[in-house]
VOPAGU-2260 file (C-alpha; in pm, 1 decimal, decimal comma):
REM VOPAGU-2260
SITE   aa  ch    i         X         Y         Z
SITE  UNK   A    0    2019,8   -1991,0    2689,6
SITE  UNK   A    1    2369,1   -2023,9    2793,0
SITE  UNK   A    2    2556,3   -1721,4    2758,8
SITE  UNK   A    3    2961,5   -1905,3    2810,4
SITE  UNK   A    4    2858,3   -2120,5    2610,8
SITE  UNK   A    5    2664,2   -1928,9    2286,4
SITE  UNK   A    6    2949,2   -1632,9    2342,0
SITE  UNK   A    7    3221,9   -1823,1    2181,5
SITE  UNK   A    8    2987,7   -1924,7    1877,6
SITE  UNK   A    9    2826,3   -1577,7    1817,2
SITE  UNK   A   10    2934,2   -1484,5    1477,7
SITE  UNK   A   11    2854,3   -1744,6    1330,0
SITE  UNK   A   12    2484,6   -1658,1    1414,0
SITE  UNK   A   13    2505,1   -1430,1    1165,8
SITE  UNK   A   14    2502,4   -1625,8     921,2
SITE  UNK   A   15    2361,8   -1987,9    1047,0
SITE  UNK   A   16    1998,6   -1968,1    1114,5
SITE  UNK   A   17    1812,6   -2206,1    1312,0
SITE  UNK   A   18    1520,0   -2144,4    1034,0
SITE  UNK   A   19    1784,8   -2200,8     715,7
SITE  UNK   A   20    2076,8   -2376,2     637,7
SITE  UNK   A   21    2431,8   -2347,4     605,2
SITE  UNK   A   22    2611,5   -2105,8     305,0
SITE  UNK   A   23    2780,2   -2296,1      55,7
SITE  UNK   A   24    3078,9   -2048,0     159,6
SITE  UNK   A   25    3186,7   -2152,7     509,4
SITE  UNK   A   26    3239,8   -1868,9     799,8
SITE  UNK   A   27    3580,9   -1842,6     990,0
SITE  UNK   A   28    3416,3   -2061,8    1287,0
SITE  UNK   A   29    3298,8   -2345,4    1052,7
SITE  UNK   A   30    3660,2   -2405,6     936,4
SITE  UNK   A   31    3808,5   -2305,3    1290,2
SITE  UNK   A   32    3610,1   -2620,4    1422,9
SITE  UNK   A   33    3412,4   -2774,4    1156,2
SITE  UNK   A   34    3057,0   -2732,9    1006,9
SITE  UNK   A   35    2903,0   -3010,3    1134,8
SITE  UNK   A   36    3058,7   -2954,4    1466,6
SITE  UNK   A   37    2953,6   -2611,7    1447,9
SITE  UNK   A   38    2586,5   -2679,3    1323,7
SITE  UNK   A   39    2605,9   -2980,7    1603,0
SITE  UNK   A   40    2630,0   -2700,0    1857,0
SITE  UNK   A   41    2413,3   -2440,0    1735,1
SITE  UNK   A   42    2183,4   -2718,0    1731,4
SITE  UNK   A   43    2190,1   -2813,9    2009,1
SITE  UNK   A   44    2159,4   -2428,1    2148,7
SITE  UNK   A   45    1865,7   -2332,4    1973,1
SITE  UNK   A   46    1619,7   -2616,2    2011,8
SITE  UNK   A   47    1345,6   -2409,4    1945,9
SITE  UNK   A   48    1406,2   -2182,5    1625,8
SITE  UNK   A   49    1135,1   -1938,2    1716,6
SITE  UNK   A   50    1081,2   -1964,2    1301,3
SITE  UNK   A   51     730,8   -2076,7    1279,1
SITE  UNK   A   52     426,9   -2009,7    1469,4
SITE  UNK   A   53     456,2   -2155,0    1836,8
SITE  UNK   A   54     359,0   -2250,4    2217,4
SITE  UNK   A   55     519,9   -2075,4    2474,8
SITE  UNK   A   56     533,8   -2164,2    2821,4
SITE  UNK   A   57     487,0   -1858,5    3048,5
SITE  UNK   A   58     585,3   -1956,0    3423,8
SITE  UNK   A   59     432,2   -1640,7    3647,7
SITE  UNK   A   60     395,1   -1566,8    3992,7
SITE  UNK   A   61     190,1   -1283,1    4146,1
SITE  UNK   A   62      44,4   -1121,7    4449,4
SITE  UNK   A   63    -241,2   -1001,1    4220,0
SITE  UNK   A   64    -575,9   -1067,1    4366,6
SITE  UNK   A   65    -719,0   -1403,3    4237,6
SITE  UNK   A   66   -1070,6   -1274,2    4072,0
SITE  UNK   A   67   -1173,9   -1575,2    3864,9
SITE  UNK   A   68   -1108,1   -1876,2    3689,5
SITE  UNK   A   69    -751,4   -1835,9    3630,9
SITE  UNK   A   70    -728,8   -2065,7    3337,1
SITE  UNK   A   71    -796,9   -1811,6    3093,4
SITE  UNK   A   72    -454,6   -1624,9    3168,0
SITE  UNK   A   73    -666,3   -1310,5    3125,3
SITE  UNK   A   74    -773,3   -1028,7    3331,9
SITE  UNK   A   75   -1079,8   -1187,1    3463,7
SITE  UNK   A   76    -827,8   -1414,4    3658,1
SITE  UNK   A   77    -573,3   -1166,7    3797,7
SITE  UNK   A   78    -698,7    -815,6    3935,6
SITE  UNK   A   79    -508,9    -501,7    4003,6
SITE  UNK   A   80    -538,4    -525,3    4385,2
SITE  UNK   A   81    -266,8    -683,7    4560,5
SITE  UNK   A   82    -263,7    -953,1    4788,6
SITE  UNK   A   83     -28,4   -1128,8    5094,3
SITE  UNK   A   84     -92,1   -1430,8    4919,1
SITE  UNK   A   85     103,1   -1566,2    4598,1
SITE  UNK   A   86     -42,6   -1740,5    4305,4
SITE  UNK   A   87     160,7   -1956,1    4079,3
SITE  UNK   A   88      88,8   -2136,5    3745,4
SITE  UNK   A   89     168,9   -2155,5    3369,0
SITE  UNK   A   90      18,1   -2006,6    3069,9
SITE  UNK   A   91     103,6   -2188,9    2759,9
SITE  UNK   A   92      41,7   -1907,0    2514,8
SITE  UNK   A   93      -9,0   -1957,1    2075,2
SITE  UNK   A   94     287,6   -1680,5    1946,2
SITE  UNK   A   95     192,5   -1648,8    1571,5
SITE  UNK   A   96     503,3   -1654,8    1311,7
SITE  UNK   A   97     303,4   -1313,1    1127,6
SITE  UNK   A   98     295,9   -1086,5    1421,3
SITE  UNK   A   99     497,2    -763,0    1439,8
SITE  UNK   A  100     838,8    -730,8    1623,8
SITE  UNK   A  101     722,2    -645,7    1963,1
SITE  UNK   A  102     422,0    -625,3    1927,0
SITE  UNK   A  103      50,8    -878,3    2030,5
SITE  UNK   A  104    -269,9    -946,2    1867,7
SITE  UNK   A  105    -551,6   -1038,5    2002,3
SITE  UNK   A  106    -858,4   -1157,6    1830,8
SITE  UNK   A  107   -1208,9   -1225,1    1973,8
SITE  UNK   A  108   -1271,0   -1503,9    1740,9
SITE  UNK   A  109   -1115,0   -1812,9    1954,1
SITE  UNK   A  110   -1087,7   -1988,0    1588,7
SITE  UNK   A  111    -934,9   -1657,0    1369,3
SITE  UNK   A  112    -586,5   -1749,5    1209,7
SITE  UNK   A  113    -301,3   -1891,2    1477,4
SITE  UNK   A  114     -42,5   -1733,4    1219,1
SITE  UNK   A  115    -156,9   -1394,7    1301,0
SITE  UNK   A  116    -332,5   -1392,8    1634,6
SITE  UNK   A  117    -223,8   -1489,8    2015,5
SITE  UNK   A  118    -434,5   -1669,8    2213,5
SITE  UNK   A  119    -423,2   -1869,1    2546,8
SITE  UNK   A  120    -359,0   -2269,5    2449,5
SITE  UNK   A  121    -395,8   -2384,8    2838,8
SITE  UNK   A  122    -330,3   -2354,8    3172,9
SITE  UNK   A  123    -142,2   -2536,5    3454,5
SITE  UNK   A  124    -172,0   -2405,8    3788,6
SITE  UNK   A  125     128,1   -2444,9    4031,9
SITE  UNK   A  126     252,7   -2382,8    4371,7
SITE  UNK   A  127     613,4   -2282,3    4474,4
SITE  UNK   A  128     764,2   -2591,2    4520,1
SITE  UNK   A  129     642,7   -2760,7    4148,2
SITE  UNK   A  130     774,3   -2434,0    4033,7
SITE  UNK   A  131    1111,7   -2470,4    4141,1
SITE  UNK   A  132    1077,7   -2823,0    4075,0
SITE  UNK   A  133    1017,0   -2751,6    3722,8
SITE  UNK   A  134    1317,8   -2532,9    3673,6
SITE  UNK   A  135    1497,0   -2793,4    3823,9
SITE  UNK   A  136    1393,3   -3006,6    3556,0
SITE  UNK   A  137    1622,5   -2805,1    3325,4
SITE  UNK   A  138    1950,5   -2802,8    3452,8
SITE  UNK   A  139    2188,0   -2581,1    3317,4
SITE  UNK   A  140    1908,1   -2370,1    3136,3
SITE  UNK   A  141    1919,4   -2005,7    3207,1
SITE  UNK   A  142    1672,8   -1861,8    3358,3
SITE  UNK   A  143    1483,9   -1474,5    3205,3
SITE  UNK   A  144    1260,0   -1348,0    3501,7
SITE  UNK   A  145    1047,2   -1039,7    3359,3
SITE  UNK   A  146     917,5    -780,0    3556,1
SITE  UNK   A  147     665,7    -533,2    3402,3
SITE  UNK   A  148     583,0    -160,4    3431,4
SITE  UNK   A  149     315,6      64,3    3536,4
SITE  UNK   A  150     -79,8       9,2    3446,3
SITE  UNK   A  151      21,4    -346,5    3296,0
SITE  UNK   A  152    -250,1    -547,1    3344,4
SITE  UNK   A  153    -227,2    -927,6    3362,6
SITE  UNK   A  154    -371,2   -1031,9    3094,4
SITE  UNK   A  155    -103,0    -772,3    2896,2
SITE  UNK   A  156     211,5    -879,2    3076,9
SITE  UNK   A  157     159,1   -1278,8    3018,3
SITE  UNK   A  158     126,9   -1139,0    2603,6
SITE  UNK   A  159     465,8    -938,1    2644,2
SITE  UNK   A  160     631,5   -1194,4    2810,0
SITE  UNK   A  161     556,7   -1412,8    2554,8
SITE  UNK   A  162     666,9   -1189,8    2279,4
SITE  UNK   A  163     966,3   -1103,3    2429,8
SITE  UNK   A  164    1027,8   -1472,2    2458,6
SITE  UNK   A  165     974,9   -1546,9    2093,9
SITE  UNK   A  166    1134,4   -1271,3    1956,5
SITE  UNK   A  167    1437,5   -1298,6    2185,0
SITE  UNK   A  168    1450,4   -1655,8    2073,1
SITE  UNK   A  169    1537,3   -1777,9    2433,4
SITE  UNK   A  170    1598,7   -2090,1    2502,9
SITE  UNK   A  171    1554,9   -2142,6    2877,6
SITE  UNK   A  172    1240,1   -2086,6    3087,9
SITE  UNK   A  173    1040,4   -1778,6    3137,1
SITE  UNK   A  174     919,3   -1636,5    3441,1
SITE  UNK   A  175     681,8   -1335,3    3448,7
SITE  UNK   A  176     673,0   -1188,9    3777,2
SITE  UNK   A  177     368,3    -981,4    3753,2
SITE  UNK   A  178     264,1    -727,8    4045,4
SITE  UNK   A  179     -28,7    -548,3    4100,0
SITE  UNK   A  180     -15,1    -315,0    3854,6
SITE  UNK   A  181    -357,6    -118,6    3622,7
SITE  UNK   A  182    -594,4     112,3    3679,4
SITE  UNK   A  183    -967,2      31,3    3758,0
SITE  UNK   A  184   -1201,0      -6,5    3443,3
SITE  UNK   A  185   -1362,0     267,3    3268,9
SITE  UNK   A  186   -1263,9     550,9    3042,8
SITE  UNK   A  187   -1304,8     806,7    3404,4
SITE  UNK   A  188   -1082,7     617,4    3644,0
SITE  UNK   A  189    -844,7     562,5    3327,2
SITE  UNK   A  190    -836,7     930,3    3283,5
SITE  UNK   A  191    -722,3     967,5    3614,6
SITE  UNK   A  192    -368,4     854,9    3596,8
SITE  UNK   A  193    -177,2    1037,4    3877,6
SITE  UNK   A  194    -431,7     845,9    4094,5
SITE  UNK   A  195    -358,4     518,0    3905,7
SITE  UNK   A  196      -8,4     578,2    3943,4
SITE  UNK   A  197     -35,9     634,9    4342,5
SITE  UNK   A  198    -203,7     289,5    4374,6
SITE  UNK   A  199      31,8     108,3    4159,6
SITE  UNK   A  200     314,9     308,0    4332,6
SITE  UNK   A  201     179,9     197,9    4667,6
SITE  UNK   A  202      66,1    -198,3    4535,9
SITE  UNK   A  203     515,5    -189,5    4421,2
SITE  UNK   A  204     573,9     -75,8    4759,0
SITE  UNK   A  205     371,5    -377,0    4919,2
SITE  UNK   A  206     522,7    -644,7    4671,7
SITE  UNK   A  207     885,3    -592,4    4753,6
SITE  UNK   A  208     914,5    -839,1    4993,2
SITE  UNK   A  209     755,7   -1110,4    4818,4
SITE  UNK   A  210     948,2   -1076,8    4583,0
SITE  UNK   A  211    1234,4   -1074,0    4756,6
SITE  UNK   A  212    1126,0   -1385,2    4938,0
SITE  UNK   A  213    1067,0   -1496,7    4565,0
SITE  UNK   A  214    1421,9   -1438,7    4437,1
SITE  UNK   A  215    1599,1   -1604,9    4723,7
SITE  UNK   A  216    1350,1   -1876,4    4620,0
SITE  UNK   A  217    1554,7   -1891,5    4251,9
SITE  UNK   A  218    1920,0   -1795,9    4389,4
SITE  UNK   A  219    1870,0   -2157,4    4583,2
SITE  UNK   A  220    1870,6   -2338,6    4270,5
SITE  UNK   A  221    2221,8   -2311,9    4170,7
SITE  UNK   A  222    2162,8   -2182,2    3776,3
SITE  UNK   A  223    2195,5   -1856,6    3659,5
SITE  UNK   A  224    1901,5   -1624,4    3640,1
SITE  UNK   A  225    1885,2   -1336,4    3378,1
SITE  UNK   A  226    1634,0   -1007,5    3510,9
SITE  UNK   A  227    1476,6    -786,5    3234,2
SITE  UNK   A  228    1289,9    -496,4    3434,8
SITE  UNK   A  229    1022,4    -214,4    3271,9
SITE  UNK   A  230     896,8     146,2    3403,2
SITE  UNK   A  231     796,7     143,0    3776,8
SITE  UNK   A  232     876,8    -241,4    3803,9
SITE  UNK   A  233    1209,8    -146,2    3900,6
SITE  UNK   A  234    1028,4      -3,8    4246,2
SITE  UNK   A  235     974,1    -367,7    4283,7
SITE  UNK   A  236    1256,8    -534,5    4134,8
SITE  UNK   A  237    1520,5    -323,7    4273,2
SITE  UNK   A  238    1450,7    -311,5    4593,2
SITE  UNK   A  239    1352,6    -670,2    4641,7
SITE  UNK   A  240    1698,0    -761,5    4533,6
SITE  UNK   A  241    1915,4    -551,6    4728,0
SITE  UNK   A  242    1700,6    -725,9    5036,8
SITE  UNK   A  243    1775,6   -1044,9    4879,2
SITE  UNK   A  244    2116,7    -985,3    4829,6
SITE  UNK   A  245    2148,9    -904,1    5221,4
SITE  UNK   A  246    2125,8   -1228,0    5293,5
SITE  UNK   A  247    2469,7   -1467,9    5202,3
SITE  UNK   A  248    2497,4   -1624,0    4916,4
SITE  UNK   A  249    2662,3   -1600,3    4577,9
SITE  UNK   A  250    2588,6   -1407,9    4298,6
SITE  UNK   A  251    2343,8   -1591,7    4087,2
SITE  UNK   A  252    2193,8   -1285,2    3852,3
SITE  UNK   A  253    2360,0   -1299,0    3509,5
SITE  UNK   A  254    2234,3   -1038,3    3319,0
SITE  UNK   A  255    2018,7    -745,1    3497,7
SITE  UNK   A  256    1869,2    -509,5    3198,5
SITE  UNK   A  257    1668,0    -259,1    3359,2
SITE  UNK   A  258    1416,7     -60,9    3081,2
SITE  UNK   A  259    1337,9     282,9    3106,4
SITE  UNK   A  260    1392,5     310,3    3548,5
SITE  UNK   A  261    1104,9     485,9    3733,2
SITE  UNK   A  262    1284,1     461,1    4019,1
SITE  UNK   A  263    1431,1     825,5    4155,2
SITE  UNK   A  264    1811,7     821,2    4072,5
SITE  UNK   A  265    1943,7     849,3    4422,9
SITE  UNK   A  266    1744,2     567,9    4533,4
SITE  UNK   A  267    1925,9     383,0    4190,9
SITE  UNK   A  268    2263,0     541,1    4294,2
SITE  UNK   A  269    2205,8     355,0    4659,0
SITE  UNK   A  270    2059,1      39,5    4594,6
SITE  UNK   A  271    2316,5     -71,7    4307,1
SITE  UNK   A  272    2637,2     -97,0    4515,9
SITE  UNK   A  273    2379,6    -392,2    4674,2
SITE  UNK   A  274    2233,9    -511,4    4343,7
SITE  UNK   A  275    2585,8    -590,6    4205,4
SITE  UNK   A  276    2663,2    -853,1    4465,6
SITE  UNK   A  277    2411,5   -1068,2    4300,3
SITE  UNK   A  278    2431,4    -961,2    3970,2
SITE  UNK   A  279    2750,3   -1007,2    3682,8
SITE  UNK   A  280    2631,7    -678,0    3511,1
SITE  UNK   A  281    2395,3    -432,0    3482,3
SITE  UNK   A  282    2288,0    -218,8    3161,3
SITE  UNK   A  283    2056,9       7,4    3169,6
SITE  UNK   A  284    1848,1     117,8    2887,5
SITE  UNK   A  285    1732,4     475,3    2901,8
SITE  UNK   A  286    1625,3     830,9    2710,4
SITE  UNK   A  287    1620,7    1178,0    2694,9
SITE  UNK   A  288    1297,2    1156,7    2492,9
SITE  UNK   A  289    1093,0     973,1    2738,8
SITE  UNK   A  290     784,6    1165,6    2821,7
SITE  UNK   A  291     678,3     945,2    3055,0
SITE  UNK   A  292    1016,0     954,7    3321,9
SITE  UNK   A  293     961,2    1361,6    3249,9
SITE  UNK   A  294     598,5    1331,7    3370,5
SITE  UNK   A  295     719,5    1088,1    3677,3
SITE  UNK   A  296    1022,3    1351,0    3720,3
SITE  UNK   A  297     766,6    1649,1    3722,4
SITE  UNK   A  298     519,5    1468,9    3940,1
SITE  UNK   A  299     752,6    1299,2    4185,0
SITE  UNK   A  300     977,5    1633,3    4225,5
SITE  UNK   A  301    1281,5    1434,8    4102,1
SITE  UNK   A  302    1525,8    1279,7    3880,2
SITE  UNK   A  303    1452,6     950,5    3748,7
SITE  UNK   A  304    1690,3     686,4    3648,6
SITE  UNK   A  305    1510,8     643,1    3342,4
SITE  UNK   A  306    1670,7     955,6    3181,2
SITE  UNK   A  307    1998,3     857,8    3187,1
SITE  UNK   A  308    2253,4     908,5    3475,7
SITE  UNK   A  309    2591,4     784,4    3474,4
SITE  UNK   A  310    2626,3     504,8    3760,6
SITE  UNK   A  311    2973,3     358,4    3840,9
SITE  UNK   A  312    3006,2      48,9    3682,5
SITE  UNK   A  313    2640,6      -8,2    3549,5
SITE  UNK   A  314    2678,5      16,1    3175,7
SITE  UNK   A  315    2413,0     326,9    3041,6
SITE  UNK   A  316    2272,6     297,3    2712,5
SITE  UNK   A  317    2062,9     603,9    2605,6
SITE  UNK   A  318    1804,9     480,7    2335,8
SITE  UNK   A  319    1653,4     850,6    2242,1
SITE  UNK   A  320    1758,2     733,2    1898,9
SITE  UNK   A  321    1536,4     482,1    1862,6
SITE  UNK   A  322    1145,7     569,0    1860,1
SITE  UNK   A  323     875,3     356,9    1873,4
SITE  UNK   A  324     563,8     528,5    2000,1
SITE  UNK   A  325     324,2     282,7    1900,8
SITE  UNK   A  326     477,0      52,5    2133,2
SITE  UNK   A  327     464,8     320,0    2461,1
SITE  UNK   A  328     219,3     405,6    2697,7
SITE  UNK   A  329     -18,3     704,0    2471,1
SITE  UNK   A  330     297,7     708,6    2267,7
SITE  UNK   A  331     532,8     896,9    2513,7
SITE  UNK   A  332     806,4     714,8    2375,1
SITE  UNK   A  333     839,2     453,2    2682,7
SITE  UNK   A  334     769,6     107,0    2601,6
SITE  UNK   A  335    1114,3      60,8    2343,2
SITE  UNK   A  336    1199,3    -256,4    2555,5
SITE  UNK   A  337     999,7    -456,9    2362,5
SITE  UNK   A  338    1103,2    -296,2    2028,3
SITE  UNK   A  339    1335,7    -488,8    1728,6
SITE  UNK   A  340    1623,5    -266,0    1802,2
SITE  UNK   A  341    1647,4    -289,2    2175,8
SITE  UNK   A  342    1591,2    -703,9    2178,4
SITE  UNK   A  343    1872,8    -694,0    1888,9
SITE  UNK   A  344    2099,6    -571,0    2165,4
SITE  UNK   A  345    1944,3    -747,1    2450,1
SITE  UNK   A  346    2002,7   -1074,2    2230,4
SITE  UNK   A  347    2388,5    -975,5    2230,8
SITE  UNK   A  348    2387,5    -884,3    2618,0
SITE  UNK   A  349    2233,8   -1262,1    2711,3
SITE  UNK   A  350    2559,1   -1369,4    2482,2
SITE  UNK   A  351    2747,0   -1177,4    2710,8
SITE  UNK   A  352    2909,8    -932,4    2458,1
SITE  UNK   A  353    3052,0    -606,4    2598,7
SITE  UNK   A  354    2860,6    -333,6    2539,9
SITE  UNK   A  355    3108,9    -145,6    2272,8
SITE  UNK   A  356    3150,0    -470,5    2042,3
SITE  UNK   A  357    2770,0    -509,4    2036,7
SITE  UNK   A  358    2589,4    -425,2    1698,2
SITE  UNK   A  359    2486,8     -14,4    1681,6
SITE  UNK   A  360    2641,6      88,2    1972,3
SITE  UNK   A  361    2850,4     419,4    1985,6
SITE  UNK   A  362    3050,4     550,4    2289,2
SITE  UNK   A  363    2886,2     910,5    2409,7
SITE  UNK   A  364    3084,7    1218,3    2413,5
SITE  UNK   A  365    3327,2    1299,6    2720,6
SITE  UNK   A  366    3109,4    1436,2    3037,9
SITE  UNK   A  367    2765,8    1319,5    2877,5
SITE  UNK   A  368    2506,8    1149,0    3096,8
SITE  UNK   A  369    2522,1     820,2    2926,7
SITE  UNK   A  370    2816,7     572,1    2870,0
SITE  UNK   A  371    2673,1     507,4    2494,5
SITE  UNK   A  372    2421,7     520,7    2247,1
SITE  UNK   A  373    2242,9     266,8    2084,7
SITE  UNK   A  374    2190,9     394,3    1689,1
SITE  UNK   A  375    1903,9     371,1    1485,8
């Protein structure tokens, strides 16, 4: 997905659909520069239509410890321990056309209905260099890295990224960068989630500098790389690229949306004026309704980015408008990254649209934490 060059054709998207066809009555940009032109174009943006049930090709790496065959793209391959060694590969991953916006469905039956259910199609293991050499292969493609949140499992994270992917309809490759995040199996150590939340805490602390290492790896190839961060994956994220952007080099972040921040706000307030060397903007989804940033504020003693904090020149979204508990962790109102409303203006951001001409967005009131609000 190519944000200069999608920007200029962006309302027409609104009414051509790469799963339809033209209106008899053209829009402005159709008589501006022709329909077939136009259609030419959009055509050759959106190659894949996301319209119909699909592959997709999930590229991760992770410094999860290897516990089995890892051609099943499932949690018997990936543990929740971490490891000084990375693992590449890709998970080619069935995205049915009948699932829910933002949401994954699993069934045990490898043969129930590929309309309705996701399942693992194959895997191709990697190393680093076939990895860059595969993004290579795609010049000019934008790149969306994803980073997940706390007591995300692998198995989990390869699903969302492929959601995400689908319902996004992006265009470019996707990398899941998947850390050592979960808690240890059983309904007692489940229970037990401040101690779950130490040891994912700690395995975030331990992964920064691979994946730092990892996205000086991507700034090397010369195409612009798009960062979508959740929860306590900005402990990773963050950090790892305000190391990476100590060393020289130009920016090569395009978009940096960072989802619901469990990352304490004056570590945010000190690590951005770093992050924006590498990065063209930053937004940063967040809400006063979160009850999980209130639990990390209450148990970490501080205030989290997460609940909203204005940052010079990082544009703040608050999203305590939109609910979708079904879609957080026990419903605390923390997982709306993946939700229709926030990938509606995700979609937008990848275009490159500021923030207050983007669909349902309102400017806050004077002296509020936020810069704006996204409506319902």
């Amino acid at each position: 997905m190519n944000p200069q060059r999608m920007r200029l054709f962006f309302p027409a998207l609104l009414v051509l659909s790469g799963c339809g066809h033209a209106p008899p009555a053209q829009p402005r940009l159709a008589r501006l520069y022709g329909a077939e032109a136009l259609q030419k174009e959009l055509g050759a943006i959106f190659k894949e239509p996301y319209c119909d049930t699909q592959t997709v090709d999930i590229i991760y790496a992770t410094n999860r410890t290897p516990i089995g065959d890892p051609s099943n793209c499932d949690n018997t391959a990936f543990g929740i321990d971490s490891t000084e060694r990375m693992s590449y590969g890709v998970c080619t991953i069935n995205v049915p056309k009948r699932h829910k916006t933002g949401g994954f469905e699993l069934a045990a039956n490898p043969r129930a209905d590929p309309h309705q259910y996701y399942r693992t199609i194959s895997h191709a293991p990697l190393d680093e260099n076939s990895l860059l050499e595969r993004l290579r292969q795609r010049p000019g493609a934008d790149i969306l890295v994803f980073v997940h949140g706390f007591n995300v499992k692998f198995e989990e994270a390869v699903l969302r990224a492929s959601q995400i992917a689908y319902d996004l309809k992006y265009q470019g490759p996707i990398i899941l960068f998947s850390w050592p995040a979960g808690a240890e199996e059983g309904f007692l150590s489940s229970a037990l989630v401040n101690r779950t939340y130490e040891s994912n805490l700690a395995n975030a602390t331990k992964t920064v500098a691979p994946a730092a290492a990892f996205f000086k790896s991507l700034a090397g190839l010369n195409q612009t790389v798009h960062v979508m961060v959740h929860s306590m994956g900005h402990q990773v994220a963050l950090r790892a690229l305000a190391q990476a952007a100590q060393s020289p080099g130009p920016p090569f972040i395009g978009e940096l949306m960072l989802n619901a921040p469990d990352i304490p706000l004056r570590d945010f307030q000190s690590l951005a004026p770093l992050v924006k060397k590498l990065a063209n903007r930053i937004t940063v989804y967040c809400s006063y309704n979160d009850n999980a940033i209130a639990a990390s504020e209450s148990y970490n003693k501080n205030r989290r980015m997460g609940g909203c904090e204005r940052v010079p020149g990082v544009d703040m979204i608050n999203v305590g408008d939109i609910d979708a508990p079904a879609l957080g962790i026990g419903g605390l109102g923390h997982g709306y990254y993946a939700s229709r409303p926030i990938l509606t203006d995700i979609f937008q951001t990848l275009l490159g649209i500021p923030a207050q001409q983007r669909l349902f967005i309102r400017k806050s009131e004077p002296n509020s934490t936020e810069d704006y609000y996204l409506r319902p």
